[in-house]
C-alpha positions in Angstrom: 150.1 70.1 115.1 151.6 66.6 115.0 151.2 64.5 112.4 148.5 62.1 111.7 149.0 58.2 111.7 145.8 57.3 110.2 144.0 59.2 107.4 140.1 58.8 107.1 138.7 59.5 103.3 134.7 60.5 103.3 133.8 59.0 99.5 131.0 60.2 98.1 132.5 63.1 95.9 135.7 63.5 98.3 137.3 60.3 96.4 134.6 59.3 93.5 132.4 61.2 91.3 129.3 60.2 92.0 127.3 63.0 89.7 128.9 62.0 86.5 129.0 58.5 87.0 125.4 58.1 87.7 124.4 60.5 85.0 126.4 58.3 82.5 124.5 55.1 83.5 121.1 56.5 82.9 122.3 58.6 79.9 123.1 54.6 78.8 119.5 53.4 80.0 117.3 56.3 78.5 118.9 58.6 76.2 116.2 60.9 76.3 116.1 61.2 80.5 117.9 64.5 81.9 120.7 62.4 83.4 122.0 65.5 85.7 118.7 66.0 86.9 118.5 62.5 87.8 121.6 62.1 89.5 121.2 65.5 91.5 117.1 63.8 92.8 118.5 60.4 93.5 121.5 62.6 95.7 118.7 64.8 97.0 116.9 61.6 99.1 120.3 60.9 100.7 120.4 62.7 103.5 116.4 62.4 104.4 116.6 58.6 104.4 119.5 58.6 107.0 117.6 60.8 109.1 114.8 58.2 109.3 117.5 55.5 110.3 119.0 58.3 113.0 115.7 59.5 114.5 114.4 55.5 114.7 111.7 55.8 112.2 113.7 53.1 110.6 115.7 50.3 112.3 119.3 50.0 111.2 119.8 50.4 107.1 122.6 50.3 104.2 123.1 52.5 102.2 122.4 49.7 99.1 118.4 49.7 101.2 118.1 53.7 101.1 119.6 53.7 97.9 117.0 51.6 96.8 114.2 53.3 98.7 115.0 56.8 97.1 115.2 55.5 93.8 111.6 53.7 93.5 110.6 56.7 94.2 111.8 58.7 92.2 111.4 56.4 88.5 108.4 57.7 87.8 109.1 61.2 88.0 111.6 60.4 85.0 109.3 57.9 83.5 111.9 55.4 84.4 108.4 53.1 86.5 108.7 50.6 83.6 112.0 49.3 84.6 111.5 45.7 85.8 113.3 44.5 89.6 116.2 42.9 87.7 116.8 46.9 86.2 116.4 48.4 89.3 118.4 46.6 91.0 121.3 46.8 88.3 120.7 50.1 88.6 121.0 50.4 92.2 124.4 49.2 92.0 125.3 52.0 90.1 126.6 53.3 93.1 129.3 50.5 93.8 130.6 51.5 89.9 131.7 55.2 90.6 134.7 56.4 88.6 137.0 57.9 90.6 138.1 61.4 90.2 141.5 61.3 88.1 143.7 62.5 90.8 142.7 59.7 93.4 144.6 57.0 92.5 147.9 58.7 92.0 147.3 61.0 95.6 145.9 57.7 97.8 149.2 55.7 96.6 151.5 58.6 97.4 149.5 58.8 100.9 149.6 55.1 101.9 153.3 55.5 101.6 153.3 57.4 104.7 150.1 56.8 106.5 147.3 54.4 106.7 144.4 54.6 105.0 140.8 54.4 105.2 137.2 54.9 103.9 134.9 56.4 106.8 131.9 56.6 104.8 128.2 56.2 105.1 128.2 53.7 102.5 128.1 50.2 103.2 131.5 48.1 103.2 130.2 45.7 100.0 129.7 48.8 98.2 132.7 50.3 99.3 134.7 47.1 98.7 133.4 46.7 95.1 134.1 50.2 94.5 137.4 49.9 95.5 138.3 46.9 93.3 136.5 48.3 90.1 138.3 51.7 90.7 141.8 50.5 92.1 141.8 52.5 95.7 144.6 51.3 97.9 142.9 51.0 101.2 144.6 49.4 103.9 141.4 49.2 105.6 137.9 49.7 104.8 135.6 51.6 107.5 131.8 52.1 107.3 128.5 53.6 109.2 128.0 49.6 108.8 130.7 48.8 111.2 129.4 51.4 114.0 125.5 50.8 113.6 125.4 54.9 112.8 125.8 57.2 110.2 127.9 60.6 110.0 128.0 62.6 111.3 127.4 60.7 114.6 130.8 60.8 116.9 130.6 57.0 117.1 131.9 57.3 113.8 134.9 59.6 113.9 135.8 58.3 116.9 135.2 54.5 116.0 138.5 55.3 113.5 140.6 56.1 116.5 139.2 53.3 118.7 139.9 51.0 115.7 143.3 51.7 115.5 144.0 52.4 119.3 145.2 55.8 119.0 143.7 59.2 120.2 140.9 61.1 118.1 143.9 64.0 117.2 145.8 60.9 115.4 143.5 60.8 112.9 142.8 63.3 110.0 139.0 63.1 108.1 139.9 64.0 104.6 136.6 65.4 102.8 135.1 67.4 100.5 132.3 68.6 103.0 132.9 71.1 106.0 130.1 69.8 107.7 131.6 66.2 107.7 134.9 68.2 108.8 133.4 70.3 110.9 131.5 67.6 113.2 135.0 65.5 112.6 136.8 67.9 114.3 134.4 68.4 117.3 135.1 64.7 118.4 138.5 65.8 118.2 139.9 64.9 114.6 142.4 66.9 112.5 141.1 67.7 109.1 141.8 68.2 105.5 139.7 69.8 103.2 139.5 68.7 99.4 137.7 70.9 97.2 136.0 69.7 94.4 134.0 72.1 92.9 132.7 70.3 90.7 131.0 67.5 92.8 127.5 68.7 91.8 127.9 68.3 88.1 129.2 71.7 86.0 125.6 73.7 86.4 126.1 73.4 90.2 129.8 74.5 91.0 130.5 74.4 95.2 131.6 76.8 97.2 135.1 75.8 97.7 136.0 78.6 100.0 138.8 77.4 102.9 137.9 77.1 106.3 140.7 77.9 108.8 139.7 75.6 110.8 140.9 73.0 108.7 144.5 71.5 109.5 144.8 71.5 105.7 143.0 72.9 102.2 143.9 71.2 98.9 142.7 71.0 95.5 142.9 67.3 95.2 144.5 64.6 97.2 147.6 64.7 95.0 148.0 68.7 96.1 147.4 67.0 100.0 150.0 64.6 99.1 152.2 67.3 98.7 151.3 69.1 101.9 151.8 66.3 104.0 155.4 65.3 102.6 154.5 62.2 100.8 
């Protein structure tokens, strides 16, 4: 298998941890709110509200909009509904604050030494971009569903990387911590690294970080895929 020339990061729990860092912000906001089961509901409308933006029930979204979307309805299950449009909307942009996991910072700059990199991720590129600053991630390039009017696991995505950068789908490798995301990655053509993660979901919902063979490589965080890619 040659070597990649461009490496494509998912986000959302691949390179930030999204669980803890929006349980910590409404741990902040209401003490007395399960936090974990907050973050898991708000994570649960994810996937849903894309599929109303992929099957046209919706016209084009951002992720900032679904955000939003899921998360006025889910306040009053919480007994969050009192929070005024100047909290929710603070709130909402919890999402461009996630903490990065601790190995990402350390295992991207080893990377970029060797390879470009880039997000490919469903979440818009000011959110992306802010995220970036706040946490320190060394893109060279920031990618997003934005850029391609479609969300993963649509092929106009992986394959908008390799059209972006002129070079053939097998040039680039999707890093993530989701073998579905890898999975429809590599049927456009795309090598792939797994990154596992386990505990994405928070500590009472460990993953299923079983390797796929299919997978060019498996690693336990990006400095481990550092080391299995020479860098």
């Amino acid at each position: 298998m040659m070597q990649p020339q461009v490496l494509a990061f998912d986000i959302f729990g691949t390179v930030v941890d999204w669980h803890g860092s929006i349980a910590r912000e409404i741990a902040v906001i209401d003490p007395k709110v399960d936090a974990d089961a907050f973050a898991l509901a708000w994570r649960a409308g994810y996937q849903p509200a894309m599929q109303r933006v992929r099957s046209g029930e919706l016209g084009w979204t951002r992720i900032d909009d679904l955000h939003r979307l899921i998360l006025d309805g889910i306040l009053p299950r919480f007994g969050l509904d009192h929070l005024d449009e100047t909290q929710r909307r603070e709130l909402n942009r919890a999402w461009h604050r996630l903490d990065a996991w601790p190995d990402t910072v350390a295992g991207l700059t080893r990377l970029k030494r060797r390879f470009t990199i880039c997000t490919l991720s469903n979440g818009n590129i000011g959110l992306l971009t802010n995220m970036a600053k706040r946490a320190g991630l060394p893109w060279d390039c920031v990618l997003s569903a934005e850029v391609f009017r479609a969300y993963k696991p649509d092929p106009r995505t992986y394959l908008g990387v390799a059209e972006t950068f002129d070079l053939k789908p097998s040039q680039v490798m999707l890093v993530a911590a989701h073998q579905d995301d890898l999975a429809a990655a590599r049927a456009c053509g795309l090598q792939t690294a797994y990154i596992e993660r386990p505990l994405e979901f928070g500590t009472g919902q460990p993953k299923d970080v079983s390797p796929d063979p299919a997978n060019t490589h498996h690693a336990r965080d990006l400095e481990q895929l550092a080391d299995l890619m020479g860098c």
